[in-house]
C-alpha positions in Angstrom: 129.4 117.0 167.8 129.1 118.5 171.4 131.4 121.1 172.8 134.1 119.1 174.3 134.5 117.2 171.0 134.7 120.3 168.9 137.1 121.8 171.9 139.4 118.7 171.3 139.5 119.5 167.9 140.5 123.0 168.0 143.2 122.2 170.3 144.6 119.2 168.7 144.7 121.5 165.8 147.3 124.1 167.5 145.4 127.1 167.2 145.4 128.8 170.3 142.2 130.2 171.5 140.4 131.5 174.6 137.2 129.7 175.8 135.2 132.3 174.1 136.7 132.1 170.8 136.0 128.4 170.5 132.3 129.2 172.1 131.9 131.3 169.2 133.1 129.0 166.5 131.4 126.2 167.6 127.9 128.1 167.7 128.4 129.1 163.8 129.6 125.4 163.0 126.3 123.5 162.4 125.9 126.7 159.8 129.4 125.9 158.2 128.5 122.3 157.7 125.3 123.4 155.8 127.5 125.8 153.9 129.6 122.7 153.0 126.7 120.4 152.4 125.3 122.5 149.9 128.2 123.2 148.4 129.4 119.8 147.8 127.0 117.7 146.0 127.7 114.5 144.9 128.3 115.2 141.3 127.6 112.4 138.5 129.3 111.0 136.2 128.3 113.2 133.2 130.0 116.2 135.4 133.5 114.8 135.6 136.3 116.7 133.9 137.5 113.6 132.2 134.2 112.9 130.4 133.0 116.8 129.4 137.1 117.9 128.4 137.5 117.6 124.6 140.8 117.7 123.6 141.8 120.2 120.5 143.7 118.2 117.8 145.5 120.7 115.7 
């Protein structure tokens, strides 16, 4: 993403910010998405709620 898509984005968003604001967000967002990357994992099947939950029958 370059700097006049991310400054699209920031404005279609409402958030009103100077030039230097978005300048500084958009130099820590290729660190965000690597936040988010590792963060996220695709998960397998084993790791779905559904499959480890165990309902108690009393």
């Amino acid at each position: 993403m370059d700097k006049q898509e991310f400054s699209f984005l920031v404005d279609r968003s409402g958030l009103r910010l100077s030039q230097a604001q978005k300048s500084a967000l958009f130099a820590a967002y290729p660190m965000f998405q690597a936040m988010v990357e590792r963060a996220t994992p695709p998960m397998p099947r084993e790791a779905e709620p559904s499959v480890v939950f165990t309902p108690e029958v009393k």
